[in-house]
C-alpha positions in Angstrom: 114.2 133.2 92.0 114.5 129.6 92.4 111.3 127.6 92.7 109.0 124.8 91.3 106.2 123.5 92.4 105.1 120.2 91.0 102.0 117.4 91.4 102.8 113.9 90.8 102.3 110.7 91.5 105.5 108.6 93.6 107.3 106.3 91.7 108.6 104.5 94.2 108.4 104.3 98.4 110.4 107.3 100.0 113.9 105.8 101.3 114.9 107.8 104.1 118.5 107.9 105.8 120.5 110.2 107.9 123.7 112.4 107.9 126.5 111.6 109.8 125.3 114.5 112.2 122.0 112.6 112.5 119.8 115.1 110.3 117.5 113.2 108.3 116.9 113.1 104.9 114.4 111.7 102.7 114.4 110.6 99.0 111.9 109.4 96.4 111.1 109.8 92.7 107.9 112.1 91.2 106.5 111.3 88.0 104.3 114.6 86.9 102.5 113.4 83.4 101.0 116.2 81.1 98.8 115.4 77.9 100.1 116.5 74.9 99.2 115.9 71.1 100.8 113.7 68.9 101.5 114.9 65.0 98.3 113.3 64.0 96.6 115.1 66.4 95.6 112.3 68.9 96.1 113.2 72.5 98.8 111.1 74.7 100.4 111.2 77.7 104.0 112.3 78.8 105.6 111.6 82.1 108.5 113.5 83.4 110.6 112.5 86.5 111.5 114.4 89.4 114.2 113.3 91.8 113.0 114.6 95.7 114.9 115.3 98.4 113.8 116.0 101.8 115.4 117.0 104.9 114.6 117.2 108.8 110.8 116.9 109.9 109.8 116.7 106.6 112.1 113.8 105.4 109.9 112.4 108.5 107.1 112.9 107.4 107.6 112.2 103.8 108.3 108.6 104.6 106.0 107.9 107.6 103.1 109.1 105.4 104.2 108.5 101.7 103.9 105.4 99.9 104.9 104.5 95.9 101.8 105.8 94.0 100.4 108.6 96.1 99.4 111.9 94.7 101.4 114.8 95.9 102.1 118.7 95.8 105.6 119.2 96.3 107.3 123.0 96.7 110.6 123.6 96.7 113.5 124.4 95.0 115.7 123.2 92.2 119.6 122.1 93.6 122.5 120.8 91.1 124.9 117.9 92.4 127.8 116.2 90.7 128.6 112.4 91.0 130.8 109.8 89.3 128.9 107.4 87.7 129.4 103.7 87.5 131.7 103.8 84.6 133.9 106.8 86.3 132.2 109.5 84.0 131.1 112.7 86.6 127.9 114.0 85.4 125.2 116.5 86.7 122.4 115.7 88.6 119.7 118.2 89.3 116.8 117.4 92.4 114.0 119.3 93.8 114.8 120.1 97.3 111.4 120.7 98.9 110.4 123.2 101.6 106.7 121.9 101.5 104.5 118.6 101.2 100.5 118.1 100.6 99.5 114.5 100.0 96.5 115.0 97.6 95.5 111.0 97.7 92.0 110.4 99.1 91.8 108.7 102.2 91.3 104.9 101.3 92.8 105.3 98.0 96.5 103.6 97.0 96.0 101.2 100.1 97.9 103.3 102.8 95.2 105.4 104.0 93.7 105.3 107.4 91.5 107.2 110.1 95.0 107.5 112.2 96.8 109.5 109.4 97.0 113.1 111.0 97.6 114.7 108.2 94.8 113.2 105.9 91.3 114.8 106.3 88.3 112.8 105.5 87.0 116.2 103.6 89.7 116.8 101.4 89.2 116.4 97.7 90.7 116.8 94.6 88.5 118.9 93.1 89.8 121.5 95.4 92.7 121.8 92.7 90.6 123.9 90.3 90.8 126.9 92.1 94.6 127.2 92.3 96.3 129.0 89.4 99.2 126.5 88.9 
């Protein structure tokens, strides 16, 4: 089985494009932290980053709604690519090609939100969160 789920934060605007067949697709980076301990024993923060890809109505989505900053829930599944690098080295790439989207910022919050966002709900709340088991 091939899936991840992940809840981050975007680390930069969604940039969408579109094949040459006109199927659009939708890219941004996810930065997921996670608190660890340091030797001495003091608590710190770790980031790790996620490179998303989106395709059709949700690369649509993704960028009409997402903005650098916003907290997300992402699902989807993990997809290896190769690519020559700038120095003519090929090297391995892996992305999270996502089947679902939940934007978990409050309304108001990160300076995007607004009473015409369809997919924002003045009752949602983060708190929510607690109950799931991931």
């Amino acid at each position: 089985m091939n899936k991840i789920m992940l809840i981050g934060n975007l680390g930069r605007d969604p940039e969408m494009s579109y094949t040459e067949s006109g199927v659009a697709v939708t890219k941004f980076s996810l930065a997921v932290n996670r608190i660890t301990k340091s030797s001495a024993g003091e608590r710190q923060t770790e980031t790790d980053w996620f490179n998303i890809v989106a395709w059709r109505q949700l690369a649509e989505r993704c960028n009409a709604y997402l903005k650098k900053g916003h907290k997300v829930y992402v699902e989807g599944r993990l997809t290896q690519r190769k690519y020559t690098d700038k120095t003519g080295v090929e090297r391995t790439a892996i992305d999270v090609t996502i089947s679902d989207m939940e934007m978990l910022t409050p309304k108001g919050q990160g300076g995007q939100g607004s009473s015409s966002d369809p997919f924002l709900d003045e009752n949602d709340s983060l708190g929510e969160l607690e109950d799931h088991p991931f």
